[in-house]
Backbone as CSV, one residue per row, in Angstrom:
resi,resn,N_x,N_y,N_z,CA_x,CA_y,CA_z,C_x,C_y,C_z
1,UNK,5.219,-3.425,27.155,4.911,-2.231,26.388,5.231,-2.472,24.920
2,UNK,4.300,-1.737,23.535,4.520,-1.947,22.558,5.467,-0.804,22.241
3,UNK,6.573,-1.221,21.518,7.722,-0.475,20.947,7.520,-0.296,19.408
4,UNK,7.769,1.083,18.824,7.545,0.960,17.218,8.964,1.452,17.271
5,UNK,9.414,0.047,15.882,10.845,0.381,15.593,11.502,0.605,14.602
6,UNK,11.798,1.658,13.676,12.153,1.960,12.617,13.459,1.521,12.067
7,UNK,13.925,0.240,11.379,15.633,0.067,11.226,15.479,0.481,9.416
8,UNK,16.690,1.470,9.322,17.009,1.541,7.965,17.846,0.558,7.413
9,UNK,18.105,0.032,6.974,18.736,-1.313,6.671,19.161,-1.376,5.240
10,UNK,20.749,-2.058,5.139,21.012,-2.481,2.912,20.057,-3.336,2.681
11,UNK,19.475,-2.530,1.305,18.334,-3.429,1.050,19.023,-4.396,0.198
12,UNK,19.636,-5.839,0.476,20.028,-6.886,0.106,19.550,-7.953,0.492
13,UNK,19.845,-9.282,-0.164,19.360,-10.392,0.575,19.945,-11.176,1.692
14,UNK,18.614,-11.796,2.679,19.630,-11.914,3.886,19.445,-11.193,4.871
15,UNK,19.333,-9.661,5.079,19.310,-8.769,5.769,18.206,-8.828,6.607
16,UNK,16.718,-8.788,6.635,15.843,-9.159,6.836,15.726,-9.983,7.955
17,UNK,16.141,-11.323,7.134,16.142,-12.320,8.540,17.331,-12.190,9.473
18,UNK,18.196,-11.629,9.340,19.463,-11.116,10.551,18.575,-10.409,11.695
19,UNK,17.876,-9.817,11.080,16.995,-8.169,11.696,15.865,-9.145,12.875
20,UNK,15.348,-9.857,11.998,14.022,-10.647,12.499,14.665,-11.697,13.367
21,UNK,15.316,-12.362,13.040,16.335,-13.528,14.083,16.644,-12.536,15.198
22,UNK,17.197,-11.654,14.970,18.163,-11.106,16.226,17.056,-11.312,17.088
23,UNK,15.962,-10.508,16.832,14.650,-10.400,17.895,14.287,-11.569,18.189
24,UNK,13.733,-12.468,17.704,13.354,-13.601,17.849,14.265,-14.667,18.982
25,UNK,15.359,-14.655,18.676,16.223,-15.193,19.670,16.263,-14.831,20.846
26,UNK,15.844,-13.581,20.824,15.959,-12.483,22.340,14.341,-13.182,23.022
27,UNK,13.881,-13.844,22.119,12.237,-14.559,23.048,11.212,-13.173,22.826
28,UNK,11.444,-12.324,22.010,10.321,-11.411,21.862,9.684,-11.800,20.103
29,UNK,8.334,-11.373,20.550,7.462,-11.735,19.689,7.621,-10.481,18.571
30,UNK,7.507,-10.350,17.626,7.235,-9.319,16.304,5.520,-9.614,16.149
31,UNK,4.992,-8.527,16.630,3.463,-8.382,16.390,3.230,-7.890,15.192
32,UNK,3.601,-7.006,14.345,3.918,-6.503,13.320,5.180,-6.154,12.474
33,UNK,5.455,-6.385,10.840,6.477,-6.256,10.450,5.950,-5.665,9.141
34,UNK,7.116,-4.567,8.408,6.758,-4.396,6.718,8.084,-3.909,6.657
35,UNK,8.384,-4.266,5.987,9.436,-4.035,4.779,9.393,-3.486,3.700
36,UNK,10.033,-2.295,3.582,10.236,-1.881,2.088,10.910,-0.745,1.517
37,UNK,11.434,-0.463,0.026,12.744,-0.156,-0.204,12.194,1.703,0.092
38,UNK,13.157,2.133,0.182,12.933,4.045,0.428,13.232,4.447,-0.570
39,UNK,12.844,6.163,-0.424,13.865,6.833,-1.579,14.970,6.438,-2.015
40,UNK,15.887,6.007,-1.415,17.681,5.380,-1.611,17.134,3.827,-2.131
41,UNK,17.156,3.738,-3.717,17.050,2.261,-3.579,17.931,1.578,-3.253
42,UNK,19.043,1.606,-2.531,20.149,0.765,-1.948,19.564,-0.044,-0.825
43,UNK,18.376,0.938,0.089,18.544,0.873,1.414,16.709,0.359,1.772
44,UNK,16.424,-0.125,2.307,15.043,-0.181,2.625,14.780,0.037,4.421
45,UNK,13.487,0.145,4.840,12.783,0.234,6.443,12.085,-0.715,6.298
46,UNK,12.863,-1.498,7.438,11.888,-2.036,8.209,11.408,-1.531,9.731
47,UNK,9.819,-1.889,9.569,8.680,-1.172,10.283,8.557,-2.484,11.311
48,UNK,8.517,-2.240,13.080,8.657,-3.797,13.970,7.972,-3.313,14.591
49,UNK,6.365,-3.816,15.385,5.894,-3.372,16.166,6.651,-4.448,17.300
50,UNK,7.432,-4.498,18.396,7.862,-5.716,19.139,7.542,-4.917,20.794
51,UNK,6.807,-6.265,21.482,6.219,-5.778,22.442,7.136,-6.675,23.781
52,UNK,7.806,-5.647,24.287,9.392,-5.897,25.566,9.114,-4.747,26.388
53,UNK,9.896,-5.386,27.468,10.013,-3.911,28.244,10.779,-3.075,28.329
54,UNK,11.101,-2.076,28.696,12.235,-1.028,28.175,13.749,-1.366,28.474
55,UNK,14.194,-2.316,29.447,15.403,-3.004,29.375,16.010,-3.838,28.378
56,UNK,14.746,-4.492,27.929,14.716,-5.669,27.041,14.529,-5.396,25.588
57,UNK,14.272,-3.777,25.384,13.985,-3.243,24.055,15.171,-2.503,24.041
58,UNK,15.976,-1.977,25.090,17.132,-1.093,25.044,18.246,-2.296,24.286
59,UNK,17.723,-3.651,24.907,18.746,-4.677,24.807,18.718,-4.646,22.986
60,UNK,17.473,-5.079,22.473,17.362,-5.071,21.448,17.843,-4.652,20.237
61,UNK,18.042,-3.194,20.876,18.320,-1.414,19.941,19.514,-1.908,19.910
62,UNK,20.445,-2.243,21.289,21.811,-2.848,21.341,22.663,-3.654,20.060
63,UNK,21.899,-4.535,20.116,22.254,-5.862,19.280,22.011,-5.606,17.668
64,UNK,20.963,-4.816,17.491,20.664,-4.319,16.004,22.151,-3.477,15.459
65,UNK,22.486,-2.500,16.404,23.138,-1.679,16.036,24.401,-2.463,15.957
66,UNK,25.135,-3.498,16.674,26.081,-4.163,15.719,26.381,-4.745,14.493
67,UNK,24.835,-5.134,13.746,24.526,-5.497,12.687,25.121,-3.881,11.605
68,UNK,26.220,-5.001,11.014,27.065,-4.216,10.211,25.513,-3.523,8.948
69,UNK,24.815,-4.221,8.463,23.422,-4.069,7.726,22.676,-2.652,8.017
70,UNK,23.190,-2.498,9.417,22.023,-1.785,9.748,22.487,-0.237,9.874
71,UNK,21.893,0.484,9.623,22.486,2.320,9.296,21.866,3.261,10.227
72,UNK,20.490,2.641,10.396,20.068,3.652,11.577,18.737,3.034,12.283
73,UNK,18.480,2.927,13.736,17.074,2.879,14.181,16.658,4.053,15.405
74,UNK,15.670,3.931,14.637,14.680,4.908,15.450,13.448,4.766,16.350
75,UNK,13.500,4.800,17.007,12.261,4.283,17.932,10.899,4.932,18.047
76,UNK,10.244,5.254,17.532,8.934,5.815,17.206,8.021,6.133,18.025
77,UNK,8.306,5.444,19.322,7.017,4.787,20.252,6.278,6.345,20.928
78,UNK,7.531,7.180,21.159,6.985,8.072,22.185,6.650,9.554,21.233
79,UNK,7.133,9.465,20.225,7.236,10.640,19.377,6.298,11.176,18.279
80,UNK,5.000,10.516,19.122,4.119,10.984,18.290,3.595,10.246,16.684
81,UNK,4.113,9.668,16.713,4.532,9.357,15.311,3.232,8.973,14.342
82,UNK,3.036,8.962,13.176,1.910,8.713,12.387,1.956,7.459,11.798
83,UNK,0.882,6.423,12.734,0.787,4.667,12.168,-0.182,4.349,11.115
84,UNK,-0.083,3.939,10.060,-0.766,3.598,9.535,-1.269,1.624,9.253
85,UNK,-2.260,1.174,8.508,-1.942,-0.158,8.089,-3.035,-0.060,6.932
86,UNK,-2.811,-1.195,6.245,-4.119,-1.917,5.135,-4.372,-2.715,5.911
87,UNK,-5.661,-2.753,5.708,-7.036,-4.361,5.621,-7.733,-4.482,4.405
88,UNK,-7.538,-5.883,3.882,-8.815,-6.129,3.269,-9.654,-6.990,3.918
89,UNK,-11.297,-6.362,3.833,-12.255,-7.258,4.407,-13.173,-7.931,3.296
90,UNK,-13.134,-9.437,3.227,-14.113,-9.672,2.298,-15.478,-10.045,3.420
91,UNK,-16.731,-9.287,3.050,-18.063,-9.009,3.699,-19.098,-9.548,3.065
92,UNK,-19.944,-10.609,3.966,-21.214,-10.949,3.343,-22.714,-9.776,2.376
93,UNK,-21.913,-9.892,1.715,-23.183,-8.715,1.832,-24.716,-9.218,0.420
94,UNK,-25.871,-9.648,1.148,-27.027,-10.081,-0.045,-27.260,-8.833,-0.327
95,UNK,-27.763,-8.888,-1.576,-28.493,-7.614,-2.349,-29.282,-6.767,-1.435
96,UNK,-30.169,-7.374,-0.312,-30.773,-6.360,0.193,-30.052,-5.649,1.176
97,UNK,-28.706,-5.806,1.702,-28.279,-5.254,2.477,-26.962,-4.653,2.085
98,UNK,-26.530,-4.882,0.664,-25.161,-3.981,0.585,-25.061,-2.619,0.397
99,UNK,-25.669,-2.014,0.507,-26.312,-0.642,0.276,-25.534,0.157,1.615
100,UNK,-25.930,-0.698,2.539,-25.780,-0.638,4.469,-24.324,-0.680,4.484
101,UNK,-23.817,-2.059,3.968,-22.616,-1.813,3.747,-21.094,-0.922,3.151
102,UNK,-21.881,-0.665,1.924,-20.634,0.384,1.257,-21.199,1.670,1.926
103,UNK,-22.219,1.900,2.913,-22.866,3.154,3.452,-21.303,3.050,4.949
104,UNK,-21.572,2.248,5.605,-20.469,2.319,5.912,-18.688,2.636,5.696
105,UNK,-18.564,1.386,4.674,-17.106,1.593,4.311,-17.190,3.354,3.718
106,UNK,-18.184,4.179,3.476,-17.964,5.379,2.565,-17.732,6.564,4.252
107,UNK,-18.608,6.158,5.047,-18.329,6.804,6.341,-16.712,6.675,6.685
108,UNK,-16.108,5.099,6.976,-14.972,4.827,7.217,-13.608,5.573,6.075
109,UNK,-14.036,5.959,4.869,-13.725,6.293,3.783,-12.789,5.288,3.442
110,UNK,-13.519,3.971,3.471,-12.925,2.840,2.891,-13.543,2.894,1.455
111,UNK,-12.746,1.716,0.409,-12.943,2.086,-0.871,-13.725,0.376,-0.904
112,UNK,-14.652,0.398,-1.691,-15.171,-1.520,-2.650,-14.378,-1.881,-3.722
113,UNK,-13.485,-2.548,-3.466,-12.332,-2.997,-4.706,-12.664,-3.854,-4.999
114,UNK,-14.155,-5.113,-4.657,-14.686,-5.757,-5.510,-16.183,-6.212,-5.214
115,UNK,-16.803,-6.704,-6.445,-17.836,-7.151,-5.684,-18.252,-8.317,-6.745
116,UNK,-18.948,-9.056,-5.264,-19.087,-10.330,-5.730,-20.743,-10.768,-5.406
117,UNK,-21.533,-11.702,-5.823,-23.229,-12.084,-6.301,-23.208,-11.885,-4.552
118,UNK,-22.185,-12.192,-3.323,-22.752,-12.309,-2.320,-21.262,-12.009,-1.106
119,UNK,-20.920,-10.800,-1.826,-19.613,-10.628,-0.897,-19.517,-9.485,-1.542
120,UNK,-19.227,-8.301,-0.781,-17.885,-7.033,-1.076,-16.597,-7.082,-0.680
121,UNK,-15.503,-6.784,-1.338,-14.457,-6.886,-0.999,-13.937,-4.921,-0.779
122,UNK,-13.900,-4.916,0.634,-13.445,-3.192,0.793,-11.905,-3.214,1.375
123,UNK,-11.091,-1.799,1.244,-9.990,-1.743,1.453,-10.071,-0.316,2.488
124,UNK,-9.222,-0.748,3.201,-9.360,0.628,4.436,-7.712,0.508,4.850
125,UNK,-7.860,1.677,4.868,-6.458,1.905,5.850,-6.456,2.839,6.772
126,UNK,-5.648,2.843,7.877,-6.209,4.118,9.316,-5.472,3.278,10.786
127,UNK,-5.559,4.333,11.375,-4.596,3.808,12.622,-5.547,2.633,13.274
128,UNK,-4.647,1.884,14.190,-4.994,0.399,14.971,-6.861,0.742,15.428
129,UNK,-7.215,1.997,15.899,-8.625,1.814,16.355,-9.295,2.165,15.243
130,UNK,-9.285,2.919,14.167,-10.168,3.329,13.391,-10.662,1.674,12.060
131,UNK,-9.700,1.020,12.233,-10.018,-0.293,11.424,-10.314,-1.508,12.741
132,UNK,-10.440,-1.243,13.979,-10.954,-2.313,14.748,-12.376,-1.682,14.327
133,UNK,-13.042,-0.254,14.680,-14.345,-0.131,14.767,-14.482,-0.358,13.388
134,UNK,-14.171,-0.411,12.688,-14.826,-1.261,10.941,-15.080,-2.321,11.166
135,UNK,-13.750,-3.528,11.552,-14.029,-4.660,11.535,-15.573,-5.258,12.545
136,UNK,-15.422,-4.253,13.502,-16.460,-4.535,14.519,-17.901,-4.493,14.013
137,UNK,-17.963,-3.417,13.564,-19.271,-3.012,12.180,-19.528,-4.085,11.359
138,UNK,-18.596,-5.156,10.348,-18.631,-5.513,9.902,-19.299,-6.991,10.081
139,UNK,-18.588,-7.015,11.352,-19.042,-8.681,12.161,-20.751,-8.539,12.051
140,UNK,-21.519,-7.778,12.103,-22.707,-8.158,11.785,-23.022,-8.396,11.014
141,UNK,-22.603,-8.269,9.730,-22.818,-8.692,8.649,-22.134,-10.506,8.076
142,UNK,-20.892,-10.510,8.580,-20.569,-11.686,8.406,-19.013,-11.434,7.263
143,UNK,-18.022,-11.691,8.320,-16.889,-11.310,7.683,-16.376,-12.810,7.255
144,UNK,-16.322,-12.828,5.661,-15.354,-14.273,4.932,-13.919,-14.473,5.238
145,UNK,-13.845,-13.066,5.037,-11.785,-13.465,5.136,-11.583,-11.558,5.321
146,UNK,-10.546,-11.801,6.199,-9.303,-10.757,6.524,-8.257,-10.795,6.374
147,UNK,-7.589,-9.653,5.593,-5.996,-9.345,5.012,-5.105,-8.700,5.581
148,UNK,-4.526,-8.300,6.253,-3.444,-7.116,6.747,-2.223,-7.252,6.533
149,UNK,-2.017,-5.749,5.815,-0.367,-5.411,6.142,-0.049,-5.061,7.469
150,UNK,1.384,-5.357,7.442,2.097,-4.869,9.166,2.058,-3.178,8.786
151,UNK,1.898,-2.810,10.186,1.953,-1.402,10.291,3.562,-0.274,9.965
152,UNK,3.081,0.676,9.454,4.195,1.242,8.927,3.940,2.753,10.020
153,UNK,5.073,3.345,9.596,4.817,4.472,11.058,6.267,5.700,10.334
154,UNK,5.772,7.116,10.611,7.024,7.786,10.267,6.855,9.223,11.596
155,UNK,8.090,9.248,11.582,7.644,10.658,12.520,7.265,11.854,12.269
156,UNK,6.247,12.535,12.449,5.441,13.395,11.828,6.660,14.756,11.783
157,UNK,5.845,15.868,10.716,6.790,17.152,10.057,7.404,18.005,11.164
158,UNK,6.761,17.949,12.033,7.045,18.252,13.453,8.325,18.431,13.992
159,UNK,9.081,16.923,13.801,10.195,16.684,14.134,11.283,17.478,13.391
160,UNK,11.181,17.992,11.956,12.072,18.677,11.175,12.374,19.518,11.751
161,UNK,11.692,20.452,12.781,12.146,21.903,13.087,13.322,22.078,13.575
């Protein structure tokens, strides 16, 4: 099962790979990772998509939380939570057909952050299925290169009450 794992962490150096080792040693894979500092610039989140099973992710939560570094994790997976990511796609696109193309990315309400005599470069962001059916769209045309950030995730306003 995929686990989304929220660690608040001192944003210092070092910290990071404590976070990422711990897991790694445990033989679980990090499918996704982002890092970055919060409101508190002391402190930054890191964002882990790590895919274990619930013994082996309890184990996980375990071992983090001795990490003197670490201030709080939250586990995201079941709570609804709102995932986001970036892609950049650079796309074949000849003159007679980019038209088709940004007709798309404008459906996807992806943006053209560049363009080139025989390529668009578009930027999309949107949960795990709404940027597979882009990329999927796209493959007909002829995709050059793909970019992604790791997925970031927060628990929706919901939870405040």
């Amino acid at each position: 099962m995929k686990h989304i794992l929220s660690v608040l962490v001192e944003n210092k150096p070092g910290v990071l790979s404590r976070v990422t080792g711990l897991i790694s040693r445990r033989g679980f894979n990090i499918e996704s990772l982002s890092v970055g500092p919060t409101e508190d610039p002391t402190m930054s989140r890191v964002t882990a998509i790590v895919k274990a099973d619930d013994v082996a992710y309890e184990q996980i939560t375990k071992q983090l939380h001795k990490l003197i570094s670490v201030h709080k994790i939250t586990d995201l997976t079941d709570e609804g939570a709102i995932e986001r990511e970036l892609v950049l796609f650079k796309v074949n696109a000849s003159p007679d057909r980019r038209n088709e193309i940004i007709e798309i990315a404008n459906i996807f309400r992806a943006k053209i952050v560049d363009v080139g005599k025989s390529s668009l470069m578009i930027e999309a962001t949107g949960d795990e299925d709404k940027l597979k059916g882009l990329e999927d769209l796209f493959r007909a045309y002829g995709i050059k290169e793909i970019t992604r950030t790791g997925k970031i995730a927060m628990s929706r306003n919901s939870k405040d009450v």
